[in-house]
C-alpha positions as CSV (number, residue, x, y, z in Angstrom):
1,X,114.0,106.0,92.4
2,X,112.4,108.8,94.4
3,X,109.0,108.4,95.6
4,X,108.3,105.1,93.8
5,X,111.0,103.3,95.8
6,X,110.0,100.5,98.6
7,X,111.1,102.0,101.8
8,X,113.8,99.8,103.7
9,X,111.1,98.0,105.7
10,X,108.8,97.2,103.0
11,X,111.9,94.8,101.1
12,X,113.1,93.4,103.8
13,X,109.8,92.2,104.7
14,X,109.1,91.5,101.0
15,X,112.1,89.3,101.3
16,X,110.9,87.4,104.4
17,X,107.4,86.3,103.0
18,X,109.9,84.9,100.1
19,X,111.9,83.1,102.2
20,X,109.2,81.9,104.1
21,X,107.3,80.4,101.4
22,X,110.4,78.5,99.9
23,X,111.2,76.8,103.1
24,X,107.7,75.6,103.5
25,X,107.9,74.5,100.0
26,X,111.1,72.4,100.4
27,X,109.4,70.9,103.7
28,X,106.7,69.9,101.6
29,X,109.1,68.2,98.7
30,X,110.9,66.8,101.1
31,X,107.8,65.1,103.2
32,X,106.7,64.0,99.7
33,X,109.6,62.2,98.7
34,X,110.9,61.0,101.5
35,X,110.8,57.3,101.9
């Protein structure tokens, strides 16, 4: 990809965020429909 490619560092913190943010959103589903 050359110069357009993320470096190493940027995707692996890219990836991170992402699996921060879908852990905080099954906390919330699951605080929401838990009885």
């Amino acid at each position: 990809m050359g110069v357009e490619a993320n470096h190493r560092v940027t995707t692996a913190l890219a990836w991170a965020i992402a699996a921060t943010i879908t852990a905080l959103n099954l906390a919330l589903i699951y605080l929401t429909v838990r009885p």
